[in-house]
C-alpha positions in Angstrom: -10.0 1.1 -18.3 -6.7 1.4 -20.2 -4.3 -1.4 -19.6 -1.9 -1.6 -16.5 1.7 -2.2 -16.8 3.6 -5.4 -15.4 6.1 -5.3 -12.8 9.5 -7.2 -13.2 8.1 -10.8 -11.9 5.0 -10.2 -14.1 7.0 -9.5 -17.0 9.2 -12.5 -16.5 6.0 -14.8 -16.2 6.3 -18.3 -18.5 2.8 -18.5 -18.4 -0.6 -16.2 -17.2 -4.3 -17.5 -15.4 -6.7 -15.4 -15.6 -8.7 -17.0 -12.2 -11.7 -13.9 -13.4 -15.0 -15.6 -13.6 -16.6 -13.3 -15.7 -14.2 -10.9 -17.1 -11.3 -11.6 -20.0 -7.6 -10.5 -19.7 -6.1 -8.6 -23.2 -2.5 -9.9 -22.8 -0.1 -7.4 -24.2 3.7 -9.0 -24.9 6.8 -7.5 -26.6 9.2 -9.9 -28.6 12.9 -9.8 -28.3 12.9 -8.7 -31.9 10.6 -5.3 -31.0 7.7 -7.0 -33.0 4.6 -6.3 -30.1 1.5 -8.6 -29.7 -2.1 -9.1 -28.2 -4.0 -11.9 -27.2 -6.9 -12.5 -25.0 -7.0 -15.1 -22.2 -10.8 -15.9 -21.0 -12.3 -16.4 -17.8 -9.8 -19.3 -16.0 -8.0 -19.9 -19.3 -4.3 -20.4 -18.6 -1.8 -19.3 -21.4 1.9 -20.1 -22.0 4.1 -17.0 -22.8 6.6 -18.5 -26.0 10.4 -18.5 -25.3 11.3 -14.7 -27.2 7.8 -12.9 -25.8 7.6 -11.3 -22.5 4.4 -10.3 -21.5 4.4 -6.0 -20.1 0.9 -5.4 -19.6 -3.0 -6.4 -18.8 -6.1 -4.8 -19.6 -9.2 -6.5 -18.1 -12.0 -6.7 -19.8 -15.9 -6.1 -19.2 -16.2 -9.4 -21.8 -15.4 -13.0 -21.9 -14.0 -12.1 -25.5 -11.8 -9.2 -24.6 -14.1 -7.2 -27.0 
């Protein structure tokens, strides 16, 4: 699929749900620094976003795992 990018509430998210039942959500955020990081957030996992990250895009995956 290719991941989507985030609009400008998205991006200013303090934290992400992913309310999918089957399907997991690769997270993709930017620090303030430049540094750039994934994570993956599993069917109805909430995650925080950490003061410094901003999260700019979502790829959903066919896999709990975001493999």
């Amino acid at each position: 699929m290719g991941y989507q990018k985030l609009g400008a509430k998205a991006r200013s998210a303090t934290s992400i749900h992913n309310s999918r039942n089957n399907d997991g959500a690769k997270l993709y955020y930017v620090h303030t620094s430049g540094k750039k990081a994934t994570s993956c957030a599993t069917p109805h996992q909430t995650r925080v976003v950490n003061p410094g990250w901003k999260l700019y895009a979502l790829d959903i995956r066919n896999s709990p795992t975001c493999k």
